[in-house]
C-alpha beads as a LAMMPS data file, in Angstrom:
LAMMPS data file: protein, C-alpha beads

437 atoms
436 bonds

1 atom types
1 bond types

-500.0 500.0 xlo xhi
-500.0 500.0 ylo yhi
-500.0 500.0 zlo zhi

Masses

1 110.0

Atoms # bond

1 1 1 259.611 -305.163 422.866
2 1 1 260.266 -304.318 426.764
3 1 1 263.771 -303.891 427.287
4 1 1 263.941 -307.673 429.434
5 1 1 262.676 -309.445 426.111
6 1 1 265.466 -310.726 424.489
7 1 1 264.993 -311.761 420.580
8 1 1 265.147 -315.428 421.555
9 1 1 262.465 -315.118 424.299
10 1 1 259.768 -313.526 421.417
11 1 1 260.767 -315.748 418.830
12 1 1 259.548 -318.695 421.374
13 1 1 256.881 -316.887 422.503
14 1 1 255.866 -315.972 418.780
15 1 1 255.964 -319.733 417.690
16 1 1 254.166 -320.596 420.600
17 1 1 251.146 -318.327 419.746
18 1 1 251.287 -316.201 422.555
19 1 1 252.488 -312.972 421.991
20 1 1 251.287 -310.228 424.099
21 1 1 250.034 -307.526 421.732
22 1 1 249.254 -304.160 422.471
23 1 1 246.821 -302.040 421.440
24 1 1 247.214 -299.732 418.038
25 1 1 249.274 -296.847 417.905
26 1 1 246.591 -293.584 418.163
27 1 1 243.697 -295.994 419.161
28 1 1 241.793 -295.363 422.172
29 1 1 240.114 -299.119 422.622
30 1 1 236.315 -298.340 423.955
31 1 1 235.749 -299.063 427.404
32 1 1 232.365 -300.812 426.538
33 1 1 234.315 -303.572 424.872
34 1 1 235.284 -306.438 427.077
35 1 1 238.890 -306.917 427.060
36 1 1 239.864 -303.634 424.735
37 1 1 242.673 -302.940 427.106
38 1 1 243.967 -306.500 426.408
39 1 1 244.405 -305.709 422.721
40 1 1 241.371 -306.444 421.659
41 1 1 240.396 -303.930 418.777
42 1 1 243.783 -303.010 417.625
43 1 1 247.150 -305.473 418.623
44 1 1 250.510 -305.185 416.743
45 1 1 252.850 -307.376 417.061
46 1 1 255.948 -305.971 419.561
47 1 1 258.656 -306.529 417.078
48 1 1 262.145 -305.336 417.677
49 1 1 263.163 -301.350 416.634
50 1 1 264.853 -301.069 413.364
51 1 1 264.177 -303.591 411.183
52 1 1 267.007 -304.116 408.864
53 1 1 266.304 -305.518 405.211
54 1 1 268.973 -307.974 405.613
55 1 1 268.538 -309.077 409.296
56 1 1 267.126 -312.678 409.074
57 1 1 266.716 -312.749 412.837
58 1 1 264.416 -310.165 412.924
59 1 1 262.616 -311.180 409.575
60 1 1 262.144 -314.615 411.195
61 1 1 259.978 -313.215 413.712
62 1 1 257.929 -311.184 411.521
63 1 1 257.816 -314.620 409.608
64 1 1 256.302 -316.315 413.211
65 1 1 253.561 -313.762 413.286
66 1 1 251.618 -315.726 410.540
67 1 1 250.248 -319.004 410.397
68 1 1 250.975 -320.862 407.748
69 1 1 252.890 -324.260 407.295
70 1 1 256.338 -324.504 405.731
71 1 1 255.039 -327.235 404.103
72 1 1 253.122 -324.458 401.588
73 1 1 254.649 -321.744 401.350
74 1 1 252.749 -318.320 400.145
75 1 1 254.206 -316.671 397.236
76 1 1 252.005 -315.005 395.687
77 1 1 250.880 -311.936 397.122
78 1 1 250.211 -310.354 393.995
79 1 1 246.708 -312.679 394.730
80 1 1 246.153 -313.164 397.909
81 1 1 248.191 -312.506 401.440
82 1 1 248.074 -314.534 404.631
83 1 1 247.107 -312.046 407.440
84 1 1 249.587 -311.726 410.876
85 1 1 248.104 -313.252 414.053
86 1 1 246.887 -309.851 415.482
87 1 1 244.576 -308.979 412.397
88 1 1 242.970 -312.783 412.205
89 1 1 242.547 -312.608 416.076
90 1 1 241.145 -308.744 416.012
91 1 1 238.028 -310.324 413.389
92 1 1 237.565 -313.292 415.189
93 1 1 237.307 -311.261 418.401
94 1 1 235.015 -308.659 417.018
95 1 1 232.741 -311.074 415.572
96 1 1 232.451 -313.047 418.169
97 1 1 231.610 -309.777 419.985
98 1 1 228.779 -309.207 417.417
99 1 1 227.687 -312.879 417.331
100 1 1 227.295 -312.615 421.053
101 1 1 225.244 -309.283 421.013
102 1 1 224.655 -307.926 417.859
103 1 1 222.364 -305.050 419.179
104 1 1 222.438 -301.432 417.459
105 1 1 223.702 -300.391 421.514
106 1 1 226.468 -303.159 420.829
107 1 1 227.465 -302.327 417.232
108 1 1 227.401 -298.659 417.797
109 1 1 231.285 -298.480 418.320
110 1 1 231.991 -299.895 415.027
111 1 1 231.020 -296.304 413.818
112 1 1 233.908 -294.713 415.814
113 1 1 236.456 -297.930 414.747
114 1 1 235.666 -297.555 411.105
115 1 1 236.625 -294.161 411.217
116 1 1 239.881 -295.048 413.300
117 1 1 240.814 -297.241 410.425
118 1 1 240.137 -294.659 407.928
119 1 1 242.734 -292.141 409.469
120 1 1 244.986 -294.862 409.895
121 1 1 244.792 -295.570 406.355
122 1 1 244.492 -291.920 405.469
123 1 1 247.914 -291.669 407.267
124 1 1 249.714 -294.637 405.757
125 1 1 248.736 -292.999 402.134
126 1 1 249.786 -289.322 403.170
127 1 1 246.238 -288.482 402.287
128 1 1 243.160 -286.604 404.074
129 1 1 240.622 -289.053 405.782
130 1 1 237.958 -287.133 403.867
131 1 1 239.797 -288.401 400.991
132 1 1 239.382 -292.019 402.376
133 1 1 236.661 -294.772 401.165
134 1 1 237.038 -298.021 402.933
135 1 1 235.122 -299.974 399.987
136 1 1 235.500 -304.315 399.411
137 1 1 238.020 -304.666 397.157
138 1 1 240.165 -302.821 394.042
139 1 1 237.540 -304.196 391.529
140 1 1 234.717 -302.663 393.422
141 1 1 236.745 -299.485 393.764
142 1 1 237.988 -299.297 390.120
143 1 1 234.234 -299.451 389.045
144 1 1 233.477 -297.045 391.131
145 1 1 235.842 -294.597 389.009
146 1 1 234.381 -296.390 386.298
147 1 1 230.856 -295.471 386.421
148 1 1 231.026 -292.488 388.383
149 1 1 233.191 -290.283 385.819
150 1 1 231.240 -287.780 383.915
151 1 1 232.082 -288.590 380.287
152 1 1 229.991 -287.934 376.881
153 1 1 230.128 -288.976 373.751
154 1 1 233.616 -289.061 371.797
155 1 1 235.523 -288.547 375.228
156 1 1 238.478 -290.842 375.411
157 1 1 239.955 -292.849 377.706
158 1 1 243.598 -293.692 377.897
159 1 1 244.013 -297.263 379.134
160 1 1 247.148 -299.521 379.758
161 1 1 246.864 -303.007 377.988
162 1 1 248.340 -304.296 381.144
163 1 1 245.475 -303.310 383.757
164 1 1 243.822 -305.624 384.913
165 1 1 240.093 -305.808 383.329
166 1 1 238.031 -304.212 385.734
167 1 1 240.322 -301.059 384.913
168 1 1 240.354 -302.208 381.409
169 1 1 237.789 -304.481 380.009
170 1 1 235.849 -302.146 382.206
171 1 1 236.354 -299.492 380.363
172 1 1 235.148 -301.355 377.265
173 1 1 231.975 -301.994 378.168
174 1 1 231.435 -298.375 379.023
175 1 1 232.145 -297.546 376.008
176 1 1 230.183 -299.936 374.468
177 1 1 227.355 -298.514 376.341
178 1 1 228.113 -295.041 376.431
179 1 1 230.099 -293.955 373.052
180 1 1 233.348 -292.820 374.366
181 1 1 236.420 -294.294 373.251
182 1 1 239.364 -296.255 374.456
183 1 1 242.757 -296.313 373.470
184 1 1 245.554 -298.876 374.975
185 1 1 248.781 -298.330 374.968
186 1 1 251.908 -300.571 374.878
187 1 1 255.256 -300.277 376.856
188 1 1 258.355 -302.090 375.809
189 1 1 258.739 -305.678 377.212
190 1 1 262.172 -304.596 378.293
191 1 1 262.558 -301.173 379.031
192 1 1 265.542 -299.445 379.183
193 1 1 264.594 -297.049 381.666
194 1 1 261.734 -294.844 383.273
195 1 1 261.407 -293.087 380.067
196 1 1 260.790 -296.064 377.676
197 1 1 257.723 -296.157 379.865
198 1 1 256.322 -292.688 380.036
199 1 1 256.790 -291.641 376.290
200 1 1 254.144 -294.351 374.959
201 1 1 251.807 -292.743 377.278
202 1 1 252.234 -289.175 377.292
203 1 1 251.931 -290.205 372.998
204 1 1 248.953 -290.758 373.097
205 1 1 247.424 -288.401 375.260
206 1 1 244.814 -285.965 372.703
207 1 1 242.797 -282.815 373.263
208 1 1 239.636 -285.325 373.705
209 1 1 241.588 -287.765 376.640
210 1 1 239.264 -286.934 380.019
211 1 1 241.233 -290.329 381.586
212 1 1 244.496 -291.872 381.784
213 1 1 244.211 -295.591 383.718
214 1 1 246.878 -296.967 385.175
215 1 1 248.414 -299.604 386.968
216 1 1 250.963 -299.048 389.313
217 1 1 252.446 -302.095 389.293
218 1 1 251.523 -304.741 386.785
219 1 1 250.287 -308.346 387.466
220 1 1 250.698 -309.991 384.105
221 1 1 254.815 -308.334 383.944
222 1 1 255.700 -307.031 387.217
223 1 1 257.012 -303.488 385.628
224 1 1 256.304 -300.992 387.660
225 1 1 255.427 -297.362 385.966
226 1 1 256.511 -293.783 386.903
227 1 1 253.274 -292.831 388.039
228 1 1 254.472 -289.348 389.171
229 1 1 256.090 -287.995 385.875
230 1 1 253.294 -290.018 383.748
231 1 1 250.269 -287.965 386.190
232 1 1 252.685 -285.031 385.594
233 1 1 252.193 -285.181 381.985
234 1 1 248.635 -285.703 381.945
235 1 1 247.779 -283.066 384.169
236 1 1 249.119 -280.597 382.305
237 1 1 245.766 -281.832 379.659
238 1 1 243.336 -281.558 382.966
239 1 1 243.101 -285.172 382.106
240 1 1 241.623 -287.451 385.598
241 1 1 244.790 -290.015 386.585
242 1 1 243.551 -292.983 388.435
243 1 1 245.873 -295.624 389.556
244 1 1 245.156 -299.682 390.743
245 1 1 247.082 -299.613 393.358
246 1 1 246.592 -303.686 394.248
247 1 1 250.263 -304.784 393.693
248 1 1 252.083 -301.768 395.145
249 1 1 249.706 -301.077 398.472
250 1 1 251.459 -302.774 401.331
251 1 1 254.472 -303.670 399.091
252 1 1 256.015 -300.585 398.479
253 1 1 256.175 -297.031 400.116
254 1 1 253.353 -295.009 398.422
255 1 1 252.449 -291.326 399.122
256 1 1 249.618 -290.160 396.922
257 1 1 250.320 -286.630 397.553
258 1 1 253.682 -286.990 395.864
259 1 1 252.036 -289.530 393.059
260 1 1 249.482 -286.575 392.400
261 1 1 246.849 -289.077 390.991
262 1 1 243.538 -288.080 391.240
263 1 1 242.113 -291.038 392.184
264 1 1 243.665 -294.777 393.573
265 1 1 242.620 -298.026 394.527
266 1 1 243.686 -301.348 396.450
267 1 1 242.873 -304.484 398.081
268 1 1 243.481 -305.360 401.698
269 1 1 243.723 -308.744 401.202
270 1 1 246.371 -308.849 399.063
271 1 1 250.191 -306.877 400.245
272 1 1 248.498 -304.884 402.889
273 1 1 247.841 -307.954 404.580
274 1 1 245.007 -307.345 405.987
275 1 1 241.647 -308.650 406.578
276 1 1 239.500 -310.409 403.223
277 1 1 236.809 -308.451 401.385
278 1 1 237.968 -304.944 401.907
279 1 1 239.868 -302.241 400.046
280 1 1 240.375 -298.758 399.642
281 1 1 239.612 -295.830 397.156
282 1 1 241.195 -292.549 397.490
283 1 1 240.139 -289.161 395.616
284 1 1 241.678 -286.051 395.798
285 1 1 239.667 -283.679 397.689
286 1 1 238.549 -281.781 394.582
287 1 1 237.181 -284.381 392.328
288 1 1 235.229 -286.165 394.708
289 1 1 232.069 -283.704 394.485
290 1 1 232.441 -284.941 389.949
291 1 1 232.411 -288.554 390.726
292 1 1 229.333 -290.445 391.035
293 1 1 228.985 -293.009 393.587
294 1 1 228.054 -296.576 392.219
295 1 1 226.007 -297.387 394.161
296 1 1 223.185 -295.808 397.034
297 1 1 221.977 -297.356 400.532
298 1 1 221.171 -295.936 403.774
299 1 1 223.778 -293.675 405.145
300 1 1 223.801 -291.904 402.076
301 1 1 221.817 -288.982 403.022
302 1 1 218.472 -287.865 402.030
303 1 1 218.604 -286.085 398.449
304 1 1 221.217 -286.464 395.495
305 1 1 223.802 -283.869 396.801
306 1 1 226.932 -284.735 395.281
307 1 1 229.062 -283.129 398.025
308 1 1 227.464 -285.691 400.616
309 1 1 229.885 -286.774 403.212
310 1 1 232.746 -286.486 401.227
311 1 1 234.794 -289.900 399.959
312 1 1 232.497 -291.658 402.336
313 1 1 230.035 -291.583 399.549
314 1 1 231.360 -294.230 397.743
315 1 1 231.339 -296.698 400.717
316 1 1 227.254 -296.683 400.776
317 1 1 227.190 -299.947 400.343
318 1 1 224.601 -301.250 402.770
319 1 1 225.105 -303.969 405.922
320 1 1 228.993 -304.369 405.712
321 1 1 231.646 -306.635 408.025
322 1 1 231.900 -304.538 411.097
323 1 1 235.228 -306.889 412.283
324 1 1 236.540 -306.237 408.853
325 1 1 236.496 -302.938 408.771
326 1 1 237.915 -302.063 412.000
327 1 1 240.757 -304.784 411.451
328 1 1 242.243 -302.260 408.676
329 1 1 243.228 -300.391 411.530
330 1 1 245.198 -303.430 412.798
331 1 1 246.658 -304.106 409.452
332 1 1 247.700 -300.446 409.677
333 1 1 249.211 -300.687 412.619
334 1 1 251.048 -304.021 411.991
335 1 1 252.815 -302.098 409.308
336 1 1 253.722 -299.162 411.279
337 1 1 255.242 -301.648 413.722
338 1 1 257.861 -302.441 411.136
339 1 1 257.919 -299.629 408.890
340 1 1 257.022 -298.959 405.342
341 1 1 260.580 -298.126 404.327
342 1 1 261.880 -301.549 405.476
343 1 1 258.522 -303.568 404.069
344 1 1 259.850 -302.124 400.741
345 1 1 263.348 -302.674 401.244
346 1 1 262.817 -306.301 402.480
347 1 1 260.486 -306.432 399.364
348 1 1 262.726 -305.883 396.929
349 1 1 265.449 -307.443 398.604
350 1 1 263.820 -310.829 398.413
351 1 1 262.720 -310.330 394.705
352 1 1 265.857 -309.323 393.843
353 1 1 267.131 -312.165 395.122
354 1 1 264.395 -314.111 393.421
355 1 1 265.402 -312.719 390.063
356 1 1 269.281 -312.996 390.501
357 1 1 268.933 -316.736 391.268
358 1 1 266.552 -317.928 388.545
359 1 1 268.140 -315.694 386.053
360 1 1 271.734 -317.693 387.090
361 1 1 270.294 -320.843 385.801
362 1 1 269.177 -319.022 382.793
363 1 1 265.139 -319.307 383.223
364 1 1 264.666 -315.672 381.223
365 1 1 262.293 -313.076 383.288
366 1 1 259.053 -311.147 382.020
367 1 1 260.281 -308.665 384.770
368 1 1 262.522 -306.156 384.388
369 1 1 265.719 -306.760 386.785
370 1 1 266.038 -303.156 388.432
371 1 1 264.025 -302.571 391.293
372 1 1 263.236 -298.637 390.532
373 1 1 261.329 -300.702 387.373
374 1 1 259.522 -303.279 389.033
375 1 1 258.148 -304.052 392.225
376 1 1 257.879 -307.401 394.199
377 1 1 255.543 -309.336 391.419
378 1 1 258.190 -311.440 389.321
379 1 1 257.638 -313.409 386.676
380 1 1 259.576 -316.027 384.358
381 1 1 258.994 -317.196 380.849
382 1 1 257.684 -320.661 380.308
383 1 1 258.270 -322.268 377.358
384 1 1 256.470 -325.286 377.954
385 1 1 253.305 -325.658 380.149
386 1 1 252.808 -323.401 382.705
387 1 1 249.659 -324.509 384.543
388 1 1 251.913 -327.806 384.771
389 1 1 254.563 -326.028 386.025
390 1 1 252.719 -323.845 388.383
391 1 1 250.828 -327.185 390.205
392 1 1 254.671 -329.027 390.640
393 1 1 255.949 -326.025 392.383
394 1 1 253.109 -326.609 394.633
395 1 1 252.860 -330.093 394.593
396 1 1 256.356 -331.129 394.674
397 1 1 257.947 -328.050 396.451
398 1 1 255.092 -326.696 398.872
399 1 1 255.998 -322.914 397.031
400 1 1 252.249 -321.360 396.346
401 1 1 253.176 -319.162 393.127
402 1 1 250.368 -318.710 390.189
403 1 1 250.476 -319.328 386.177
404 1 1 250.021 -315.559 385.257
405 1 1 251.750 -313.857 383.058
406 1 1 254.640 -317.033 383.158
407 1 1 255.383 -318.332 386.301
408 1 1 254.587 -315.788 388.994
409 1 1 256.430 -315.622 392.055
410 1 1 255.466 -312.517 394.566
411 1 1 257.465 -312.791 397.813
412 1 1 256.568 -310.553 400.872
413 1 1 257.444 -310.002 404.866
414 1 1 256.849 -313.154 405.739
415 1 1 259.207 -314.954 403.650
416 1 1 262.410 -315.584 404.352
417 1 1 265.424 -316.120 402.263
418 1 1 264.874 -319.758 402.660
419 1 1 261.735 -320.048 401.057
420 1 1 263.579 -318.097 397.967
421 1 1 266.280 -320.305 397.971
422 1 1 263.659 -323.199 397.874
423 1 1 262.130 -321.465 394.909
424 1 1 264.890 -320.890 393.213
425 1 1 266.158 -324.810 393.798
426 1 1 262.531 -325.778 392.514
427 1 1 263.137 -323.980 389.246
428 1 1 266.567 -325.261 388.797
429 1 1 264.956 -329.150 389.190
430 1 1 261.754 -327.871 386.606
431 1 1 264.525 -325.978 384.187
432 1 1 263.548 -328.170 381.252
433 1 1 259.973 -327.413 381.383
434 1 1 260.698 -323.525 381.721
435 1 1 263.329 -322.750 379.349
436 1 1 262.240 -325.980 376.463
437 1 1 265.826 -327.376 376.721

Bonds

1 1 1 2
2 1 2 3
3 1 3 4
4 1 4 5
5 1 5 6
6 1 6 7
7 1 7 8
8 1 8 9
9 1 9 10
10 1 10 11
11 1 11 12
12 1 12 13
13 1 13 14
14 1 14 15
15 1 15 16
16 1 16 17
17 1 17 18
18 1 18 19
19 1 19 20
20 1 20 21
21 1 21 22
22 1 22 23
23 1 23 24
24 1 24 25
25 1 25 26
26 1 26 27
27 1 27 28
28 1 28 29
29 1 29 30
30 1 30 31
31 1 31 32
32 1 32 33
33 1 33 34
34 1 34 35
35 1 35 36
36 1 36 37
37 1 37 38
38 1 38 39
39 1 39 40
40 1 40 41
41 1 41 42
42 1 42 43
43 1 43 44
44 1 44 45
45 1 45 46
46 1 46 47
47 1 47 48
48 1 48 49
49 1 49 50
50 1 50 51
51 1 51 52
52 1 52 53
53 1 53 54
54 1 54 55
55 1 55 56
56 1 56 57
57 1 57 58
58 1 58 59
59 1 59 60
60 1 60 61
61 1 61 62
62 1 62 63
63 1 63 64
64 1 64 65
65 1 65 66
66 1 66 67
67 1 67 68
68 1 68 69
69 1 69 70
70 1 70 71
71 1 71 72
72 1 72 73
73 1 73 74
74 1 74 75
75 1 75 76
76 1 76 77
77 1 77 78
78 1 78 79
79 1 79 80
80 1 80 81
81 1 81 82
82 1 82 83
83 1 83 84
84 1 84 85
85 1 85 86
86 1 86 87
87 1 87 88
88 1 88 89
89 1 89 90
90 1 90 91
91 1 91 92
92 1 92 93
93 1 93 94
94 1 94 95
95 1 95 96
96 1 96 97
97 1 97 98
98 1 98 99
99 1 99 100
100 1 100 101
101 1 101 102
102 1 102 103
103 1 103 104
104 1 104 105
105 1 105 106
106 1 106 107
107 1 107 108
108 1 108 109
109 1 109 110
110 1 110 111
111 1 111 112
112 1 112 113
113 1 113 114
114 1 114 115
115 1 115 116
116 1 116 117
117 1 117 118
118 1 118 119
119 1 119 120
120 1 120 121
121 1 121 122
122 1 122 123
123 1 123 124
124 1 124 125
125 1 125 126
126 1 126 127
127 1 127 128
128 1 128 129
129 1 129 130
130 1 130 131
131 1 131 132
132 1 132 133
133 1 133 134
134 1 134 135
135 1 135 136
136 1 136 137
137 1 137 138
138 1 138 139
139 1 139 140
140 1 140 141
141 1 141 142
142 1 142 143
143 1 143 144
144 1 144 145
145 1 145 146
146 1 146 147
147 1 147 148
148 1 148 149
149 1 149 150
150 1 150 151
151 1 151 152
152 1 152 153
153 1 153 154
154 1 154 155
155 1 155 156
156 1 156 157
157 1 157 158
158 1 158 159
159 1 159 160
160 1 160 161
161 1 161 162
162 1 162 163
163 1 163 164
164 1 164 165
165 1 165 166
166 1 166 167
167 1 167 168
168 1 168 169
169 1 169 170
170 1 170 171
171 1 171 172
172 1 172 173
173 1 173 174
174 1 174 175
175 1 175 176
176 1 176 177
177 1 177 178
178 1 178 179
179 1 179 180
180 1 180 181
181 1 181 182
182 1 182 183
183 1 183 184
184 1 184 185
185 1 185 186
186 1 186 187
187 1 187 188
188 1 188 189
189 1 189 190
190 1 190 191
191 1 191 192
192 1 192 193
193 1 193 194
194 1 194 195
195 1 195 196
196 1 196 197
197 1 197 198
198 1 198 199
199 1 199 200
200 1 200 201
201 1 201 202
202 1 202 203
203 1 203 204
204 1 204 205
205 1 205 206
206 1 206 207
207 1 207 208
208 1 208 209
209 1 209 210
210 1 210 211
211 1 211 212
212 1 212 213
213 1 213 214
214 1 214 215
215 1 215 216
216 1 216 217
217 1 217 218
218 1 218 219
219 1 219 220
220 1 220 221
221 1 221 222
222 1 222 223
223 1 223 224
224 1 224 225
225 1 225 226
226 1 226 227
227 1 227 228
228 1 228 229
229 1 229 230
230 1 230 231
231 1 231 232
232 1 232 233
233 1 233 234
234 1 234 235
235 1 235 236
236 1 236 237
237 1 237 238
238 1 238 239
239 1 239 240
240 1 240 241
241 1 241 242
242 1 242 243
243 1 243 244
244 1 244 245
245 1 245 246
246 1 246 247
247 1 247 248
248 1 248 249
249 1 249 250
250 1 250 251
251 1 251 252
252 1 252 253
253 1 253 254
254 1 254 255
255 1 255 256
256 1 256 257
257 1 257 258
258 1 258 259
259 1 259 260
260 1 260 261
261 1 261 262
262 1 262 263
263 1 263 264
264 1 264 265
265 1 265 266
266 1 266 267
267 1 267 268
268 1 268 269
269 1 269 270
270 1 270 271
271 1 271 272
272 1 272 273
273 1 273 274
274 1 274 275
275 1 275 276
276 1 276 277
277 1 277 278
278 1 278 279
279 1 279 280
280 1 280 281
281 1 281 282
282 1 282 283
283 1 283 284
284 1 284 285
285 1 285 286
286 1 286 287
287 1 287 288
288 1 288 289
289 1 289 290
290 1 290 291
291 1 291 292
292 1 292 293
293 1 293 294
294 1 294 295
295 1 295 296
296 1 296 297
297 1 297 298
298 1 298 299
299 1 299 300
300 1 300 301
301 1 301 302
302 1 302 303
303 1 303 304
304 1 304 305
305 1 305 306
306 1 306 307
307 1 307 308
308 1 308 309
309 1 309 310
310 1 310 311
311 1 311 312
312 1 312 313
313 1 313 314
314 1 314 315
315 1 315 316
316 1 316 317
317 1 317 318
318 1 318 319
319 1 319 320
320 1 320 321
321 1 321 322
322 1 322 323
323 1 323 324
324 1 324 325
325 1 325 326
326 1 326 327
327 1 327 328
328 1 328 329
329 1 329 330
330 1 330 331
331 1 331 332
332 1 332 333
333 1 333 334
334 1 334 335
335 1 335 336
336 1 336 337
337 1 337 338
338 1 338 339
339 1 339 340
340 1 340 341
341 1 341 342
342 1 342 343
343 1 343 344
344 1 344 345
345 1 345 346
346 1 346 347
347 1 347 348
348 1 348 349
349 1 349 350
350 1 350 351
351 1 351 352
352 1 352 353
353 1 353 354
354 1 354 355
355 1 355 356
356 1 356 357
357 1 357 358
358 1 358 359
359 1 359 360
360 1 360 361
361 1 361 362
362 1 362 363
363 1 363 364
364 1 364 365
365 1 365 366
366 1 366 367
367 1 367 368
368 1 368 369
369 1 369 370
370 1 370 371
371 1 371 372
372 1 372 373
373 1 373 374
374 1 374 375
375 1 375 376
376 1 376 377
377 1 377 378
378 1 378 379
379 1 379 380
380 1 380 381
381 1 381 382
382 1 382 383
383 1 383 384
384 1 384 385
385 1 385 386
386 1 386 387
387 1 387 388
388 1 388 389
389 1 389 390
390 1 390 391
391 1 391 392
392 1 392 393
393 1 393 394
394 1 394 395
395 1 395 396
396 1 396 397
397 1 397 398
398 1 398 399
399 1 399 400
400 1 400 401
401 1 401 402
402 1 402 403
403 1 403 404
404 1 404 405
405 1 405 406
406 1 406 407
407 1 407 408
408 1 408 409
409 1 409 410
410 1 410 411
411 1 411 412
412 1 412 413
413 1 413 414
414 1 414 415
415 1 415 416
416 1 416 417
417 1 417 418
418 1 418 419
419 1 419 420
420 1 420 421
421 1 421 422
422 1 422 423
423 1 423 424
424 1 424 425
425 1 425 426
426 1 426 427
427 1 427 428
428 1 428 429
429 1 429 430
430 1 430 431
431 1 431 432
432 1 432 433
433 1 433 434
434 1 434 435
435 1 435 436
436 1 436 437
């Protein structure tokens, strides 16, 4: 924000949809691209310094960077994000730019913007760019790891019963095909601490476990797991750790060098923010020349050389979304713009919130209440019927939630503590159905 912009001048200049945004932090915009200097490949939105977790005047103008109506309210992340002004506008403006020419002359700087959003990304994860595939989505990614392992026969995998199934079922039908084995594994519904959730692990962990598969964050509980001292454990085996990242990229503050998995996936549509039908697959620098690519299209290379191109080997995937792709360097940049520490705190400020205020009216949670255990997917018991539950919060409160797990509510940056307090009112008027009183 220049210094003459006051915070009431943006905030009417946000709602009005005309925000001057400036082009990403560390991006050079091509001077072949009409308008680049304008903010064309990679705006941000020019937000106040400092963003506090608990200053509603500045969290009301991150709210005014996104479109949607009060009238429906998004909150559910855990599924599916709204993305700010400045990403939506970056794809519309690149594909209008390859609608209008969509030569190989034209097209031939989305080579040099892919790669822009790959550091970017690179950097937000603390990781290598060589380390980087930008791939279409965590299911895509966690297949990937799937089928690209090299496992033989009586080789187990260590699963959690709470991954979602393409880093479960997935897993399953390897096995089915290929003889190895799976083993799931159970935490407590209410732990009691970190350790009540790395002991049933590191248990059953044998000489013949090649994999451990986790979820950072659950979807069906909203517990979040000590990936670090779990990956810890299992390293000390030389047993792979990957971790589906989809409910804790964007959300929460993640450095894979201090997580010390060995491989991790997300979605960009979902906390990131960011454009639809894109994610991200990491792999530490030394396992990427084991791991088999899924699939093989031109860019690949020439001849079956494992080493090819580093992570970029998993991203031959043939004609992709050029405006996509670069957009994740938008995204990126949107989040810098605020700050990862204070997406997490204002994350877990708002659940927290969430949780205190449902649990007052004594609606019980799935979720555990301590932040260092969960993350900003929370979920409530339903006694009675949930999928009639879940369509009155919509229909009869405008609050977008989803019938997984209970009744899922995943606030982000964009909400504000009035949209919690309207979900908390709309459980208070729905009590009966949740608790069976």
């Amino acid at each position: 924000m220049s210094p003459g912009t006051t915070r009431r001048t943006f905030l009417r200049d946000a709602l009005a949809g005309v925000v001057v945004l400036p082009t990403t932090l560390g991006a050079s915009p091509s001077p072949s691209i009409p308008g680049a200097g304008r903010g064309l490949l990679h705006p941000s939105p020019a937000l106040p310094p400092q963003a506090s977790p608990r200053d509603e005047a500045y969290w009301a103008l991150v709210r005014a960077q996104f479109a949607f109506r009060e009238s429906r309210v998004p909150m559910n992340a855990a599924n599916l994000c709204p993305s700010p002004r400045a990403v939506a506008e970056t794809v519309s403006r690149l594909t209008h730019d390859i609608d209008v020419d969509c030569s190989f002359q034209n097209r031939a700087k989305f080579d040099e913007l892919l790669e822009t959003s790959r550091r970017m990304v690179a950097d937000h994860l603390g990781v290598s760019p060589e380390e980087i595939a930008l791939v279409r989505n965590t299911s895509e990614a966690n297949n990937t790891i799937n089928a690209g392992l090299p496992l033989e026969d009586g080789d187990e995998v260590v699963v959690w019963d709470e991954n979602h199934p393409t880093n479960n079922v997935a897993w399953d039908v390897r096995a089915a095909r290929y003889g190895i084995r799976v083993r799931r594994v159970a935490v407590p519904a209410r732990p009691a601490g970190t350790q009540d959730l790395i002991d049933p692990f590191v248990a059953a962990l044998t000489d013949r476990t090649r994999v451990l598969a986790l979820t950072h964050i659950s979807n069906l509980s909203g517990i979040r797991l000590p990936v670090r001292e779990i990956t810890e454990a299992a390293h000390r085996r030389g047993i792979h750790v990957h971790v589906d990242g989809a409910q804790s990229f964007g959300a929460v503050h993640v450095d894979l060098r201090e997580m010390g998995c060995d491989s991790y996936t997300a979605s960009a549509h979902k906390w990131f923010m960011g454009p639809k039908e894109a994610g991200v697959l990491y792999v530490r620098e030394n396992r990427i020349s084991s791991i088999w690519p899924a699939g093989v299209a031109p860019g690949w290379g020439t001849d079956a050389d494992p080493d090819v191109a580093g992570a970029r080997k998993f991203e031959s995937l043939g004609q992709r979304d050029d405006a996509c792709l670069a957009s994740i360097g938008t995204t990126v940049a949107f989040h810098r713009e605020i700050g990862a520490a204070a997406i997490d705190a204002r994350v877990t400020e708002l659940a927290t919130a969430l949780k205190e205020g449902v649990t007052a009216l004594g609606a019980p949670l799935v979720t555990p209440m301590e932040p260092h255990l969960s993350g900003g997917v929370c979920i409530l018991e339903v006694a009675g019927d949930r999928n009639a539950v879940y369509q009155r919060l919509y229909e009869e409160y405008g609050i977008a939630g989803a019938p997984t797990g209970g009744l899922r509510f995943s606030p982000h940056i964009y909400n504000t503590m009035a949209h919690v307090e309207r979900a908390v009112a709309a459980v208070a008027a729905m009590r009966s159905d949740i608790v069976g009183d």
